[in-house]
Backbone as JSON, one array per atom type, in Angstrom:
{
  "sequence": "XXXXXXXXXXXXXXXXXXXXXXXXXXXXXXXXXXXXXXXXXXXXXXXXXXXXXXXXXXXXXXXXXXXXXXXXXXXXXXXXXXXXXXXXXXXXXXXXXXXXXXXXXXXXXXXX",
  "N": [[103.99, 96.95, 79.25], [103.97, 93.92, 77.26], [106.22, 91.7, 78.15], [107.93, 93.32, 79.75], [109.66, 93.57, 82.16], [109.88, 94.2, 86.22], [111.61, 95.41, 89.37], [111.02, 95.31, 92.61], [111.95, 96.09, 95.73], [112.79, 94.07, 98.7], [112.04, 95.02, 101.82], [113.0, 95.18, 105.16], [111.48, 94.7, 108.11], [111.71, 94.52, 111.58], [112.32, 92.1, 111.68], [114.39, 89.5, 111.23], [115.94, 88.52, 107.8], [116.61, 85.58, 108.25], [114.8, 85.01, 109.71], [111.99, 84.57, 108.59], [109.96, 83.45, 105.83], [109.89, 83.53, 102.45], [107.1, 84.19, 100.53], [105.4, 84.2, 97.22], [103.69, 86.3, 94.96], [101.15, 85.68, 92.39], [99.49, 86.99, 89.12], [96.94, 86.92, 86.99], [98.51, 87.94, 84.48], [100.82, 88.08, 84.78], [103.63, 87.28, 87.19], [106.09, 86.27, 89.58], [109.27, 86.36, 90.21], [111.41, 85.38, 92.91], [114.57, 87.38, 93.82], [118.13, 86.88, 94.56], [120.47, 87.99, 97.46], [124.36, 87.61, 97.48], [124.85, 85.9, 99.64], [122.52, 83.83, 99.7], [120.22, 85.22, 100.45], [116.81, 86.28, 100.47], [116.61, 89.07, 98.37], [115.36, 91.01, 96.12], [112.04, 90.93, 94.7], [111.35, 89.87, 91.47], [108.93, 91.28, 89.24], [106.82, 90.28, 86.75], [106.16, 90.81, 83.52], [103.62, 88.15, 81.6], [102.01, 87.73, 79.46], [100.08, 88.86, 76.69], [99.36, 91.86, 76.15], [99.42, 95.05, 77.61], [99.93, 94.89, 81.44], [99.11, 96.41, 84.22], [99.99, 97.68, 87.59], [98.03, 98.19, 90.43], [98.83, 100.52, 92.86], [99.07, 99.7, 95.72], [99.22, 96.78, 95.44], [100.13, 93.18, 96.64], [103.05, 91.59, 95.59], [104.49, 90.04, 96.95], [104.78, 88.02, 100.11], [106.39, 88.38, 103.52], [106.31, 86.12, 105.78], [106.12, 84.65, 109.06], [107.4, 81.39, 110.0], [104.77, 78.99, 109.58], [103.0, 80.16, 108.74], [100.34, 80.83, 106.41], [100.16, 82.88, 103.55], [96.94, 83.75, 101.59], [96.8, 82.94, 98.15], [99.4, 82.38, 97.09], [102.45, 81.37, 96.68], [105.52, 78.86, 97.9], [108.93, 80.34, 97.65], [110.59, 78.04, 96.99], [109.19, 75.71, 96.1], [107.42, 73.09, 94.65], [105.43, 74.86, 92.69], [106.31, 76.9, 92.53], [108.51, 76.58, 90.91], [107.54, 75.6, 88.4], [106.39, 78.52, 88.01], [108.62, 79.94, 87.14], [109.62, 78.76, 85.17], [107.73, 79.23, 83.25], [108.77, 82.23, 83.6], [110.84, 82.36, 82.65], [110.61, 82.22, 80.11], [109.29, 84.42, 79.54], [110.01, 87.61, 77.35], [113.6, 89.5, 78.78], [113.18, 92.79, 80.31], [115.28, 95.42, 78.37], [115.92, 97.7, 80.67], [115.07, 97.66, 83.72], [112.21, 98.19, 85.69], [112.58, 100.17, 88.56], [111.19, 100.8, 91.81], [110.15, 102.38, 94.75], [109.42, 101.21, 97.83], [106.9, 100.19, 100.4], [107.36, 99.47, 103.51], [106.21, 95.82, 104.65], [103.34, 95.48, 105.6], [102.54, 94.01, 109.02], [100.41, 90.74, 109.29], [97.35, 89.88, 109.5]],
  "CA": [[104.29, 96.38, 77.95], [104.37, 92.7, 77.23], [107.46, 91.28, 78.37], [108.62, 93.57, 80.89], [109.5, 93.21, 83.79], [110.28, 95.09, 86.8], [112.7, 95.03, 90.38], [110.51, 95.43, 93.58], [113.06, 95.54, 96.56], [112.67, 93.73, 99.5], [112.32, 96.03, 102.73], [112.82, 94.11, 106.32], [111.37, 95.43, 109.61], [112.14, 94.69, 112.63], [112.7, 90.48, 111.6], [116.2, 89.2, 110.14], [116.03, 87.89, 106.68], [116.56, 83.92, 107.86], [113.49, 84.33, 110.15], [110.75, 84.66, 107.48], [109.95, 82.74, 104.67], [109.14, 84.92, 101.13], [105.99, 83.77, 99.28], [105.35, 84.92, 95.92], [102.29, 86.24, 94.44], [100.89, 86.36, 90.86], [98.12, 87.18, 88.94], [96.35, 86.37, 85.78], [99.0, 87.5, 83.49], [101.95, 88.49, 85.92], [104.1, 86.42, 87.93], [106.91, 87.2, 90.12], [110.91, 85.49, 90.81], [112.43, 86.12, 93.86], [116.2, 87.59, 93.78], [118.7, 86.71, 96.26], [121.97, 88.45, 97.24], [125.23, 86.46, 97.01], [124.46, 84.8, 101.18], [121.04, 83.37, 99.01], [118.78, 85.87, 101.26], [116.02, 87.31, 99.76], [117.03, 91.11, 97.83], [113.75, 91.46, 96.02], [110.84, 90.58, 93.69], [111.15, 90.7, 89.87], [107.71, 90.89, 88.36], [107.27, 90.02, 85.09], [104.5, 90.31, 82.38], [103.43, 87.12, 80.48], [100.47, 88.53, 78.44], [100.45, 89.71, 75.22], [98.97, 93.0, 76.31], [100.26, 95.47, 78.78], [99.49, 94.92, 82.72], [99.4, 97.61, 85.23], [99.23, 96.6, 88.61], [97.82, 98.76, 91.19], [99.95, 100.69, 93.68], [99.12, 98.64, 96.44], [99.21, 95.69, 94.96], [101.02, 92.32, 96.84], [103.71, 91.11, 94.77], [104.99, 88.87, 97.79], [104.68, 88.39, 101.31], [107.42, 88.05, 104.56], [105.84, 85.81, 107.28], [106.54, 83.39, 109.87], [107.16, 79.72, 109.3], [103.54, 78.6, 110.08], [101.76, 81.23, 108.69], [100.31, 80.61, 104.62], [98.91, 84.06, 103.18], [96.29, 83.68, 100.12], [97.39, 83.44, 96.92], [101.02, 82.67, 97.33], [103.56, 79.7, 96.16], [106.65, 79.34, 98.33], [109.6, 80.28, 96.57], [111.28, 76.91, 96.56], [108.08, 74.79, 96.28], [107.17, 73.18, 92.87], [104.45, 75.59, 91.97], [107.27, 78.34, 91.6], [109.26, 76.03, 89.79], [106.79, 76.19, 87.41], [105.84, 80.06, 87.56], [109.69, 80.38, 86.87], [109.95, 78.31, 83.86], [107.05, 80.73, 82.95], [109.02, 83.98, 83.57], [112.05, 82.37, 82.0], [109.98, 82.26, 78.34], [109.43, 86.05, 79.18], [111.64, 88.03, 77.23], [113.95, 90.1, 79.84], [113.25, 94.3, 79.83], [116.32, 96.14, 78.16], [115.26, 98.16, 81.81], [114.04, 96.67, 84.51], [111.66, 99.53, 86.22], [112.92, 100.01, 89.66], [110.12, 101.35, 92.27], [110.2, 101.98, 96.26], [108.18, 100.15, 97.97], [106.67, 100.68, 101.47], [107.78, 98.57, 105.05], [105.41, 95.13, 104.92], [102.61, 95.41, 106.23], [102.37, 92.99, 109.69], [99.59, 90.34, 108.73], [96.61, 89.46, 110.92]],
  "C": [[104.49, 94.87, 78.08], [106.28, 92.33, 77.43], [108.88, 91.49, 79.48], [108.4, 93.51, 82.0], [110.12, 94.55, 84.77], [110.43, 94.6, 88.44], [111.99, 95.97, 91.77], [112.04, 94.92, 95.21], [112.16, 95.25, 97.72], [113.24, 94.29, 101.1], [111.96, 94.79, 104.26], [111.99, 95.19, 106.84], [112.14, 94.79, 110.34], [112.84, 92.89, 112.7], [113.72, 90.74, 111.3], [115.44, 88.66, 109.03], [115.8, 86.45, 107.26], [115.51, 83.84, 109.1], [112.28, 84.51, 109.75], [110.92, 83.91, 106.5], [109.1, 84.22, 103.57], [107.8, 84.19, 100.61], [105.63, 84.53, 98.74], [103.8, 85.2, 95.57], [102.3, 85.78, 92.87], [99.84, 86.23, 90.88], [97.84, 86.6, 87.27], [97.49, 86.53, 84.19], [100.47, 88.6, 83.93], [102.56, 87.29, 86.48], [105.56, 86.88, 88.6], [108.4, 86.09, 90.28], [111.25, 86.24, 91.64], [114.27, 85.86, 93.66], [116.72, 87.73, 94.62], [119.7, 87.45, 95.84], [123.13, 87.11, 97.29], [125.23, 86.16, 98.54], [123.2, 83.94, 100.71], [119.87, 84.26, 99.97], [118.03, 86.79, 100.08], [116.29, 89.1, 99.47], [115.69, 91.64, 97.71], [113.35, 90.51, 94.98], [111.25, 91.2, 92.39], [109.62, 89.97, 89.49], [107.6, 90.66, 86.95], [105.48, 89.95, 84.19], [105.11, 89.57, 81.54], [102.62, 87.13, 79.85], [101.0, 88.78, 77.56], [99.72, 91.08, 75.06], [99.42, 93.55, 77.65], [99.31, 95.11, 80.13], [99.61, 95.89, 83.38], [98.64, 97.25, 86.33], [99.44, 98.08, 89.65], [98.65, 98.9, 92.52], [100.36, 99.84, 94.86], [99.36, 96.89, 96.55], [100.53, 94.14, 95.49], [101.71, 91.7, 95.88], [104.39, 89.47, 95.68], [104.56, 89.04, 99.5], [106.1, 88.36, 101.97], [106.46, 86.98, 105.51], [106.4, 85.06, 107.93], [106.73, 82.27, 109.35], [105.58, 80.02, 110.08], [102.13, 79.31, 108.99], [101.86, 81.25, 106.99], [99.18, 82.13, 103.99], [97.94, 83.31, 101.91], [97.15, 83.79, 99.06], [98.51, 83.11, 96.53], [101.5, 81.13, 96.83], [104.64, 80.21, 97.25], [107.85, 79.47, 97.25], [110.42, 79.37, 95.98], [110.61, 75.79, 95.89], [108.16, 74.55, 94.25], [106.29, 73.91, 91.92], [105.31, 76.63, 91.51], [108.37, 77.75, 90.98], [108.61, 76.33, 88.06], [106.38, 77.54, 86.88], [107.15, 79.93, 86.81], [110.08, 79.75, 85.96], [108.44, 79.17, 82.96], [108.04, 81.87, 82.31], [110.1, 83.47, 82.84], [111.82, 82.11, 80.12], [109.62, 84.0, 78.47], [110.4, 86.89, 78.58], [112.71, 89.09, 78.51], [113.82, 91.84, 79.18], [115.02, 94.68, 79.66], [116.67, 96.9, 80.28], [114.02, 98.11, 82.44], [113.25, 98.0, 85.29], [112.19, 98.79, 87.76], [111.81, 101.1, 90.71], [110.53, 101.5, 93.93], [109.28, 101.53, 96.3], [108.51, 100.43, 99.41], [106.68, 99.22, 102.6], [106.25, 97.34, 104.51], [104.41, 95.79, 105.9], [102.39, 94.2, 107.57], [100.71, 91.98, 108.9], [98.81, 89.87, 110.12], [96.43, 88.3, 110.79]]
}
């Protein structure tokens, strides 16, 4: 549905939290904010539709990455950087879902 959004949690492996950086995805009429706990470490991903028609995003579907410093996947903004300044004055004209859909979500994938 236009407007909602929904609460992708953020699953470690075998890293800590402060040795990865998050980068965000989006897509054509999606976009994502990362949510920290109260230490500022990454919790999870809220996605958000900014369309005026519903999105449905395929199960697999990257919402964010984990990687190394060094390492830049496709697609991605960091989450501090000014491009997600901008997504996030985006998602903050989204209205917020009454309920946020909450989903598991499966261990990162390592990246080659």
């Amino acid at each position: 549905m236009p407007g909602m959004t929904a609460v992708v949690p953020i699953v470690y492996g075998r890293r800590f939290a402060q040795q990865l950086q998050v980068w965000l995805c989006r897509g054509p009429n999606w976009l994502t904010t990362l949510v920290v706990d109260e230490e500022g470490r990454p919790k999870s991903v809220r996605v958000a539709n900014v369309s005026t028609k519903p999105v449905v995003l395929a199960a697999r579907t990257a919402v964010a990455h984990l990687v190394e410093e060094g390492h830049l996947p496709d697609r991605t903004t960091r989450g501090d950087g000014p491009t997600a300044r901008v997504m996030l004055a985006e998602a903050r004209t989204a209205p917020e879902s009454a309920d946020p859909v909450e989903r598991p979500v499966l261990p990162a994938e390592r990246l080659a």
